[in-house]
C-alpha positions in Angstrom: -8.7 -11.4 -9.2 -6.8 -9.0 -11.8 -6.6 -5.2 -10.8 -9.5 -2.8 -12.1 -8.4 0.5 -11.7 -12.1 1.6 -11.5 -12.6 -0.4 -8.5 -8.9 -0.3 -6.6 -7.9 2.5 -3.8 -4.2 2.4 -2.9 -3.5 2.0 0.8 0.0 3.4 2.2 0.2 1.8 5.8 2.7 3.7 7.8 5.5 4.9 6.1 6.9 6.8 8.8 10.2 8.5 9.5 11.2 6.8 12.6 9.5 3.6 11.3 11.3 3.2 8.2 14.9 3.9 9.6 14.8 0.8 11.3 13.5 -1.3 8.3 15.7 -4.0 6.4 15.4 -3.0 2.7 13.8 0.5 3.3 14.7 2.2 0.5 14.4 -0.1 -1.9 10.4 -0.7 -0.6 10.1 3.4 -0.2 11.2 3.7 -3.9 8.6 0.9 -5.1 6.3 2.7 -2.8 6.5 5.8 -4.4 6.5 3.9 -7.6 3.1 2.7 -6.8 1.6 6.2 -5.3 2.9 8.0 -8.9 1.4 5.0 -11.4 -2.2 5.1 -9.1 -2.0 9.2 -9.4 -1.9 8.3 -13.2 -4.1 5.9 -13.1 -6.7 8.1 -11.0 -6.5 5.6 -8.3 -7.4 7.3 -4.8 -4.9 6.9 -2.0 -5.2 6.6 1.4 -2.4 7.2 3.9 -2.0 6.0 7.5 0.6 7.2 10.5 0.8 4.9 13.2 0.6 7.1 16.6 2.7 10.4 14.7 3.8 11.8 17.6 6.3 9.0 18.1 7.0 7.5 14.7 7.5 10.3 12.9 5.4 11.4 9.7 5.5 9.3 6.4 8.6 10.1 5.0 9.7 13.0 2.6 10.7 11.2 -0.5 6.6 9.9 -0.2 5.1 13.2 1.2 6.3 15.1 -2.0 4.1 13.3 -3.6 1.3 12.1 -1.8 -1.5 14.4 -0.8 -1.4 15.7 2.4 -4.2 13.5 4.2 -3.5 11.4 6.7 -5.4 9.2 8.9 -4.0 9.3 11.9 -4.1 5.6 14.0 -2.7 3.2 16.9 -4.6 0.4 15.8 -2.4 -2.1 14.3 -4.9 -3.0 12.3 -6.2 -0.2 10.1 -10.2 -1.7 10.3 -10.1 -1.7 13.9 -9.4 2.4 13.9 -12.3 4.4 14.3 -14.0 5.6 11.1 -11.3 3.8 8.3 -13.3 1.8 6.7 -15.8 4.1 6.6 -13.5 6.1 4.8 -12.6 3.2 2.3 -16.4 2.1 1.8 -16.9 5.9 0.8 -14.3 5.3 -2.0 -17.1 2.6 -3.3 -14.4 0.7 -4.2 -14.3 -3.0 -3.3 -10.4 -3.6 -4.2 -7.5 -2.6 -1.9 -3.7 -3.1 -3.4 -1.6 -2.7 0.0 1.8 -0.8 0.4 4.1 -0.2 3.8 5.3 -1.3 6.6 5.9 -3.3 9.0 5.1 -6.2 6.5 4.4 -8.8 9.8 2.5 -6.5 12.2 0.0 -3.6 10.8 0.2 -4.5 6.8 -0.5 -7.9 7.3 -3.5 -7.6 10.4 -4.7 -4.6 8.0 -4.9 -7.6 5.2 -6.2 -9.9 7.1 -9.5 -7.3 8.7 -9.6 -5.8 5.0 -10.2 -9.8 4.0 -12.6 -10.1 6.4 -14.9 -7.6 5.8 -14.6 -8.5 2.2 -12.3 -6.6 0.5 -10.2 -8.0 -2.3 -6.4 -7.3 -1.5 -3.6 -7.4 -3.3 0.3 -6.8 -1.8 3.1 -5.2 -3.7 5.7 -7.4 -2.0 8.6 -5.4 -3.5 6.3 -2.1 -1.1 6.5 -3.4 2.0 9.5 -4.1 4.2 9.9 -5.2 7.8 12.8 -5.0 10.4 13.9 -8.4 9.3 13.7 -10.9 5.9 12.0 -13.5 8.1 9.7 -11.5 8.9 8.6 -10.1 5.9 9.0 -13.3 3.8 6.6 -15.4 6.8 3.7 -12.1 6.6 3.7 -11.9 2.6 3.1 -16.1 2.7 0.5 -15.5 5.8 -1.2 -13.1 3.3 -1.2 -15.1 0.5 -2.1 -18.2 1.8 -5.5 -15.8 3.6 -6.5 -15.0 0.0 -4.7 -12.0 -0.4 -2.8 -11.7 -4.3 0.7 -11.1 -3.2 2.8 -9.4 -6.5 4.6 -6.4 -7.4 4.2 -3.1 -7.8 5.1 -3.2 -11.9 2.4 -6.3 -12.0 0.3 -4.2 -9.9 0.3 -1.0 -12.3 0.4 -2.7 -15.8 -2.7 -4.8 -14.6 -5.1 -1.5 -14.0 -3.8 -0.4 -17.2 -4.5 -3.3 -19.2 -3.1 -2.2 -22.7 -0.1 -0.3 -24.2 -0.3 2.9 -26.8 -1.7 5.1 -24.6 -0.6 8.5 -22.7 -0.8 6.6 -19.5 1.3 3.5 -20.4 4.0 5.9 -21.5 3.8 7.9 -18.6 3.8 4.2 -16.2 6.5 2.8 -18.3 8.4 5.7 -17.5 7.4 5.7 -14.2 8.7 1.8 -13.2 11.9 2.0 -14.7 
């Protein structure tokens, strides 16, 4: 299923200071993240934002905080559904699509995936946005995803599928945005 940007919320799974210093590739999936939060801002695309027990990981990082709102839902669920009152929160969006960004790619992104699935959610995973501590493991969660039903592609694909078309404001402000 293609990206409607009318129907999509963005959902930033624990981005988190102490999280992300032990990731392989964390700045390259930080930068793609923040790619992803900027082009859904232009978009109109509602975010939602995770931390994974705060008061040990750390918040979500400053190079995302600057420009994310400053919501959070606060969780040590692994699995974003299984948190009290989140999908609640997402149904309230009335939005049926859910494009994934974060980390780790093998523990909370991909059981958040695979609950999202569940309850019927269309997902989609900007592999180049999410990072674990090892390759391994995020190559063997992005496949898991993939092969649950989840569309596992990037953040560029991601972003120039809600917008559809060129000549417009907001494919000169995304072009600008991904490159």
């Amino acid at each position: 299923m293609v990206l409607d940007r009318d129907d999509c919320v963005l959902l930033v799974i624990d981005m988190q200071e102490r999280l992300m210093a032990a990731m392989d590739r964390n700045e390259e999936a930080t930068a793609a993240a923040g790619r992803l939060i900027e082009g859904c801002a232009v978009l109109q695309v509602p975010t939602i934002v995770t931390e994974q027990y705060p008061k040990g990981l750390g918040p979500t990082v400053p190079a995302l905080t600057a420009i994310l709102a400053p919501e959070r839902f606060e969780k040590v669920s692994f699995d974003c559904c299984g948190e009290e009152g989140f999908l609640d929160a997402l149904a309230a969006t009335g939005r049926r699509q859910v494009l994934i960004c974060g980390a780790e790619a093998h523990i909370c992104v991909l059981q958040t995936c695979m609950g999202l699935l569940g309850a019927g959610y269309n997902v989609h995973i900007a592999s180049d946005a999410v990072c674990s501590r090892s390759e391994e493991d995020r190559g063997s969660a992005l496949g898991s995803m993939r092969q649950a039903g989840a569309v596992v592609s990037s953040t560029e694909t991601a972003l120039f599928q809600m917008l559809k078309a060129a000549g417009s404001d907001e494919f000169k402000r995304i072009s600008r945005i991904v490159k």
